[in-house]
C-alpha positions as CSV (number, residue, x, y, z in Angstrom):
1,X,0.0,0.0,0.0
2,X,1.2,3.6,-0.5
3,X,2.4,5.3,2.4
4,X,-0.3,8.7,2.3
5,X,2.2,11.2,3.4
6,X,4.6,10.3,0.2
7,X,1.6,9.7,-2.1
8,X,0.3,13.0,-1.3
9,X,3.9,14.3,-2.0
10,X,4.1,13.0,-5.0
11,X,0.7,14.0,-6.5
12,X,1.0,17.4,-5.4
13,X,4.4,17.7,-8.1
14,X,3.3,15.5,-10.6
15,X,0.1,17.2,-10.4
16,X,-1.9,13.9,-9.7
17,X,-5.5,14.7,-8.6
18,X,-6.2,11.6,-6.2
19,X,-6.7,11.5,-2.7
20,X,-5.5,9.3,-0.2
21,X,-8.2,7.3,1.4
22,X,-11.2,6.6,-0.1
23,X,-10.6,8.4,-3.1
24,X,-7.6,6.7,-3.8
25,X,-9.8,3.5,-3.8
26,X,-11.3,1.6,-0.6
27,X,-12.4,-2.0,-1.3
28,X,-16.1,-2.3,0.8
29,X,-18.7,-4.4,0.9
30,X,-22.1,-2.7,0.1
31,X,-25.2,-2.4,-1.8
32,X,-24.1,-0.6,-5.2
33,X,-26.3,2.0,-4.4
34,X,-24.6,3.1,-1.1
35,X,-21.0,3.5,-2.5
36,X,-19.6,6.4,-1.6
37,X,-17.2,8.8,-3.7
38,X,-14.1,6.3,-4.1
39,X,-15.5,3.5,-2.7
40,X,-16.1,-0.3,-4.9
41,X,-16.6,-3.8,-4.8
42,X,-14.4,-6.4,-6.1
43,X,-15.6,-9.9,-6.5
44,X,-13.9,-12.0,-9.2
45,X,-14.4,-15.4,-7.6
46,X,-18.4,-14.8,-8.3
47,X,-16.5,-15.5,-12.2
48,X,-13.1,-16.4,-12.8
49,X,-13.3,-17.0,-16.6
50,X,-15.0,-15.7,-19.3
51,X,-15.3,-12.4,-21.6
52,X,-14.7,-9.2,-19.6
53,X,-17.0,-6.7,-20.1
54,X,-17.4,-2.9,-18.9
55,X,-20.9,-0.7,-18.4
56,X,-20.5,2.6,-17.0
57,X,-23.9,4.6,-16.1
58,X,-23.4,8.3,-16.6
59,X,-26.3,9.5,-14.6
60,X,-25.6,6.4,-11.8
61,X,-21.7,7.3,-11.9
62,X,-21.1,4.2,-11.3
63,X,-19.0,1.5,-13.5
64,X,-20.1,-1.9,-13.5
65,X,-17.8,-4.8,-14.5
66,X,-18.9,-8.2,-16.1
67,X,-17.0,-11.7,-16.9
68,X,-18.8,-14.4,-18.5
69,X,-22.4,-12.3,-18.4
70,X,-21.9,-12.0,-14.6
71,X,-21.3,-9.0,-12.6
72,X,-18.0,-8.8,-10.7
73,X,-17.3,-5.1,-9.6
74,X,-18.8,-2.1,-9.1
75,X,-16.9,1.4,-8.5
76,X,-17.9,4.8,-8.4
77,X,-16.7,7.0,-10.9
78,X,-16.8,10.8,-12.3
79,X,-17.5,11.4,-16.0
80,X,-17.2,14.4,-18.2
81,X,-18.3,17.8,-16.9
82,X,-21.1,20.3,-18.5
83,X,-18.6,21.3,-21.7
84,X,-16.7,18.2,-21.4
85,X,-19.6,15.6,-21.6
86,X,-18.4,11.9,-22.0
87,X,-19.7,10.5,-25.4
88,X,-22.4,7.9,-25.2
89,X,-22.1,4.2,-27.3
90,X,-19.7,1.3,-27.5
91,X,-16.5,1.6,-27.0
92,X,-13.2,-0.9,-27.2
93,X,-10.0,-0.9,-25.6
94,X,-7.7,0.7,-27.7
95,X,-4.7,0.9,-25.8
96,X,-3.5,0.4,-22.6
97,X,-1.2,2.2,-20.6
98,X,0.0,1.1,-16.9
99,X,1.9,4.4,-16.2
100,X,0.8,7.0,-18.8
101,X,0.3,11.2,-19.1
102,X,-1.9,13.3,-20.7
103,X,-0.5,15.2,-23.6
104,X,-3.1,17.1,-23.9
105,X,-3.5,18.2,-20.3
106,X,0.0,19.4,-18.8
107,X,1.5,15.9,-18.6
108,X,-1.0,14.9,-16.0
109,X,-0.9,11.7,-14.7
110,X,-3.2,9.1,-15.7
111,X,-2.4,5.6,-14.2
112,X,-4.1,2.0,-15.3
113,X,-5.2,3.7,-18.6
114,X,-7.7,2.1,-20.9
115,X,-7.7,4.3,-23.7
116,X,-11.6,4.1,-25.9
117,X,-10.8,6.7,-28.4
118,X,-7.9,8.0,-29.7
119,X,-9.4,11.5,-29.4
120,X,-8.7,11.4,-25.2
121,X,-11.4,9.2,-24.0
122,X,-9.9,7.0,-21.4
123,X,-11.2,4.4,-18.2
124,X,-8.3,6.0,-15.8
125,X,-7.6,6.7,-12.3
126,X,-8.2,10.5,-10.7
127,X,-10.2,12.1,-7.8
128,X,-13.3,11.5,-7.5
129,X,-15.9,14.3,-6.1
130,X,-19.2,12.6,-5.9
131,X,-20.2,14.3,-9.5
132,X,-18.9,14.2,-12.6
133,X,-15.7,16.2,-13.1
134,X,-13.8,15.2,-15.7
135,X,-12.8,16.5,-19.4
136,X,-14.3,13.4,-20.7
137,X,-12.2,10.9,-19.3
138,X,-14.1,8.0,-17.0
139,X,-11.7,8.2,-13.5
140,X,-12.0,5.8,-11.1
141,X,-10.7,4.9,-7.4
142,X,-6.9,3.9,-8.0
143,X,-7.2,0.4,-6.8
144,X,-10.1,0.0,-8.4
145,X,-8.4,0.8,-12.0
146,X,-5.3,-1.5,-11.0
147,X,-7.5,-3.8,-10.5
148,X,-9.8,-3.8,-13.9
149,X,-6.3,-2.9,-15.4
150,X,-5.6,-7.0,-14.9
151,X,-9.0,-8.1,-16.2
152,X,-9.1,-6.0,-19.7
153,X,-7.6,-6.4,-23.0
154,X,-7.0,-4.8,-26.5
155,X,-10.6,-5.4,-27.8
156,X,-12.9,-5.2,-24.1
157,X,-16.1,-3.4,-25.0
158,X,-17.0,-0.7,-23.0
159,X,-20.4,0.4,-23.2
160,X,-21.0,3.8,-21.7
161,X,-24.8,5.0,-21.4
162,X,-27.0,7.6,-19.6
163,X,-28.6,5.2,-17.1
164,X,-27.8,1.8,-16.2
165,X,-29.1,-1.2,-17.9
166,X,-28.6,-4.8,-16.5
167,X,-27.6,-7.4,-19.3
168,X,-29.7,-10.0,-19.6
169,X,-28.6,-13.8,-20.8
170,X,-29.4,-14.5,-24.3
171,X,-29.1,-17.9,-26.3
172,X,-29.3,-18.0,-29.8
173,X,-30.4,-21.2,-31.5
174,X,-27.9,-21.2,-34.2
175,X,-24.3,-19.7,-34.5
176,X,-24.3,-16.2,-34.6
177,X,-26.3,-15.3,-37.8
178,X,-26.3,-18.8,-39.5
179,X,-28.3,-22.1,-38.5
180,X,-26.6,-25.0,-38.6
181,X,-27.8,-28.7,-36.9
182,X,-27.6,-30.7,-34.0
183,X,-24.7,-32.8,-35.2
184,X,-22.7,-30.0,-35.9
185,X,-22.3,-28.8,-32.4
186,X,-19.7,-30.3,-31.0
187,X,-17.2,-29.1,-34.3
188,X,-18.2,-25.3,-33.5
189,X,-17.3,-25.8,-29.7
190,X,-13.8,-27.6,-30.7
191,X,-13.0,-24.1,-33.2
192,X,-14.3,-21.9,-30.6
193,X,-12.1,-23.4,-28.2
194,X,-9.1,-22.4,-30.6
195,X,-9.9,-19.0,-30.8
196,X,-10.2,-18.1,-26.5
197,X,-9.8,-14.8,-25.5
198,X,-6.9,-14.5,-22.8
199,X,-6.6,-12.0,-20.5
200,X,-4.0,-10.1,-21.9
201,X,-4.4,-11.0,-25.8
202,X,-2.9,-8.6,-27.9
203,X,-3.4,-7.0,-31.4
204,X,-0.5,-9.3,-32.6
205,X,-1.9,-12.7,-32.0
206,X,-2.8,-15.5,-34.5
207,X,-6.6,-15.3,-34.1
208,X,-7.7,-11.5,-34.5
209,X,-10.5,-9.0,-32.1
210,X,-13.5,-9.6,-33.8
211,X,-16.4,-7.4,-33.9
212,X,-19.9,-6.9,-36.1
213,X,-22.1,-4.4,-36.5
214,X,-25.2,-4.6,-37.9
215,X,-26.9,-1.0,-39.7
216,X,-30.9,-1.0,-40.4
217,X,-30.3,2.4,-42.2
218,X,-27.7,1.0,-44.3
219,X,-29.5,-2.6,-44.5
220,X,-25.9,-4.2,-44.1
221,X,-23.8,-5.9,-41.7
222,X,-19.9,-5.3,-40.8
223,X,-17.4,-7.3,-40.3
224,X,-14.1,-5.4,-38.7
225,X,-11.4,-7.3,-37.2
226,X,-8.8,-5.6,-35.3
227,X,-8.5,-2.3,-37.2
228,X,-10.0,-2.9,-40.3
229,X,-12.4,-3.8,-42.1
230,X,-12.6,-7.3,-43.4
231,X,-16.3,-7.9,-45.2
232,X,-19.6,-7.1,-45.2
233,X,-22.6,-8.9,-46.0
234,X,-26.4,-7.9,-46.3
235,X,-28.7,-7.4,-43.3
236,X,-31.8,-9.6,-43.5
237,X,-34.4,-8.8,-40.5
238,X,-38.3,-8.0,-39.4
239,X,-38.3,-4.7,-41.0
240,X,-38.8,-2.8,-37.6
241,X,-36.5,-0.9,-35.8
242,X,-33.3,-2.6,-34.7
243,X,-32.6,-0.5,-31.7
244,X,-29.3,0.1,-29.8
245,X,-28.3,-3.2,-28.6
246,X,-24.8,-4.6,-27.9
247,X,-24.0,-8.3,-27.5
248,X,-21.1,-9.9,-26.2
249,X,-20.2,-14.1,-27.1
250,X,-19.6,-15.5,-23.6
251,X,-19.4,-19.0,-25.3
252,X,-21.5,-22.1,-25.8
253,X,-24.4,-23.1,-24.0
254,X,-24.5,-26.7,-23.7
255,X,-27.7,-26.9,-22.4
256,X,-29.5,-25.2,-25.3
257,X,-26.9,-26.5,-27.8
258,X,-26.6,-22.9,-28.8
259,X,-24.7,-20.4,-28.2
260,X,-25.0,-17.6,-24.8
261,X,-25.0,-13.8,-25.5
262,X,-24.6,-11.4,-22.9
263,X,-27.3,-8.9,-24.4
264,X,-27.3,-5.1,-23.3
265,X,-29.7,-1.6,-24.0
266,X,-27.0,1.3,-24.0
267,X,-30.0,3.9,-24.7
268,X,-33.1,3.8,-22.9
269,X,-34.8,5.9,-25.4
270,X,-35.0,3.2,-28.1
271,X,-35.5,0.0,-26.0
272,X,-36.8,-3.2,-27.7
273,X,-36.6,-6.9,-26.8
274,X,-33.2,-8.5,-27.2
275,X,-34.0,-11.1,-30.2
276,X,-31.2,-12.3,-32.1
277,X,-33.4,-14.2,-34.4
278,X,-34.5,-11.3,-36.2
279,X,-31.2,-10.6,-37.7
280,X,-29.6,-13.0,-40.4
281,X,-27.4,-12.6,-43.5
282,X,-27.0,-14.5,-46.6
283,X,-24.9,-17.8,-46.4
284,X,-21.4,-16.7,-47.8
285,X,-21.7,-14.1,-44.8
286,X,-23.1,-16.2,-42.3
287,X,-20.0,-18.8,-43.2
288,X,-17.5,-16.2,-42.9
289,X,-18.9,-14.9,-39.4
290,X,-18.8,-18.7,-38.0
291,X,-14.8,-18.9,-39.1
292,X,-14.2,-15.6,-37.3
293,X,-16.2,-16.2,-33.8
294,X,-14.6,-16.2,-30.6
295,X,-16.2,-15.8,-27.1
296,X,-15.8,-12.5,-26.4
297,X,-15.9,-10.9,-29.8
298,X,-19.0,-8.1,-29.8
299,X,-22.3,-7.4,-32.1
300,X,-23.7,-4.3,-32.3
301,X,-27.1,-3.3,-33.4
302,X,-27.7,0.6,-34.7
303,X,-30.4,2.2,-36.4
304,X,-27.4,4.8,-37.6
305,X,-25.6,4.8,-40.4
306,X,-22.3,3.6,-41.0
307,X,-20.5,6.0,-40.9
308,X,-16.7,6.7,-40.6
309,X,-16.9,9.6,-38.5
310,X,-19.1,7.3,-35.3
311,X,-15.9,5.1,-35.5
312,X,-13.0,6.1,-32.9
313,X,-10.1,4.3,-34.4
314,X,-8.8,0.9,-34.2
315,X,-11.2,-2.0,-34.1
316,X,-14.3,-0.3,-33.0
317,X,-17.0,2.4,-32.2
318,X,-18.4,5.2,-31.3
319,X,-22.3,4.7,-31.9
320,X,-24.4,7.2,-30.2
């Protein structure tokens, strides 16, 4: 643990905006609704594997964290102030950064950085006053980011919304957009299994970040992996209005002999019924999105267009 008096020291001359105490990050156990300013849980053995996830509730200021559809932490947090708003959507890790500093703000300090957009948009630690505060930028408690600094990689979605929404579990009865039959299971689980997400999987390995997003305005469907774009295929669906829907692939679902979505609402002004049954593609697509899968690879529904300008850089997106 830091010793206060030499934290506080060093703070005040690298200009470092955390407190000690609370604000630098006190582990608690409470309802989520009674954190206070710096406080959070931290409960990994509730999931020890599985696709990482990250929600953060602007109006809540609170960040929830996920692994295999289950929630694991929950800090307090201070977003972007009046002027400074942090953007609404779905986000990715871009970068990360254990020890970095702002170049755009006097060299600040910005420890356990998770960058989202290469504009300045970052998950980092920094005080926390009970409101939000920042130029953008999600802070958190300091142990609290060291700590989701272990559980993230290149590629983690990060869904940042106005209010908090809950996922629910989803199960889709075929793989991803295509059908396929009861004999073919067990092949799907055996390439899944190839393709695992570690913990700290990189831009460099052998089986790429995948990602999809699927446009009604554009009536199409994208397929980018890591920072490009690799195909797209044509959206086939119900005609009605997609809404703005993120799903993360936690992995088969043995049970169902399908496979298990964590399924998410990131505005509440357009909500609908998570359904992945009313989206499809033609086959070549649907072939092409069942070589690529991995658990933890994201699928995004918009009613936007797809446009260049909503994306933030490598491998994925601003939609809001």
């Amino acid at each position: 643990m830091l010793n206060r008096r030499m934290f506080a020291k060093g703070a005040a001359l690298g200009g470092l905006s955390l407190m000690a105490g609370p604000l630098a990050g006190q582990h608690v156990f409470k309802e989520v609704n009674a954190l206070h300013p710096g406080e959070f849980t931290w409960h990994p053995e509730r999931s020890p594997y599985g696709p990482v996830s990250v929600v953060v509730s602007i109006d809540e200021q609170r960040v929830h964290v996920y692994r295999g559809g289950i929630r694991i932490a929950v800090s307090t947090c201070s977003t972007g102030k009046p002027g400074h708003e942090t953007p609404t959507g779905v986000f990715v890790v871009l970068q990360k950064d254990r020890d970095h500093h702002s170049s755009t703000y006097n060299n600040a300090p910005m420890p356990n950085m998770n960058r989202l957009t290469w504009g300045g948009i970052a998950l980092h630690a920094g005080n926390l006053p009970g409101y939000p505060a920042s130029h953008g930028c999600i802070r958190l408690p300091l142990d609290f980011s060291a700590r989701l600094f272990e559980v993230t990689h290149l590629g983690t979605p990060v869904i940042i919304g106005r209010s908090g929404s809950a996922p629910q579990s989803v199960v889709h009865p075929g793989l991803i957009l295509g059908a396929y039959s009861e004999d073919e299971f067990e092949r799907i689980l055996s390439t899944l299994e190839l393709r695992k997400h570690p913990s700290d999987w990189n831009l460099d390995e052998a089986h790429p970040i995948t990602s999809m997003i699927a446009s009604s305005h554009d009536e199409r469907i994208l397929l980018i992996e890591n920072d490009r774009e690799v195909a797209e295929g044509p959206l086939i669906w119900d005609g009605r209005p997609l809404g703005p829907h993120v799903y993360v692939l936690n992995g088969p679902d043995d049970g169902t002999r399908g496979m298990r979505w964590q399924a998410l609402t990131y505005d509440d002004a357009a909500r609908a019924e998570h359904d992945l049954t009313r989206v499809r593609s033609d086959d070549a697509f649907s072939s092409l999105i069942s070589e690529r899968s991995h658990p933890g690879m994201i699928f995004v529904f918009t009613d936007l267009p797809l446009h260049p300008d909503r994306r933030s850089g490598r491998d994925f997106v601003i939609m809001s």
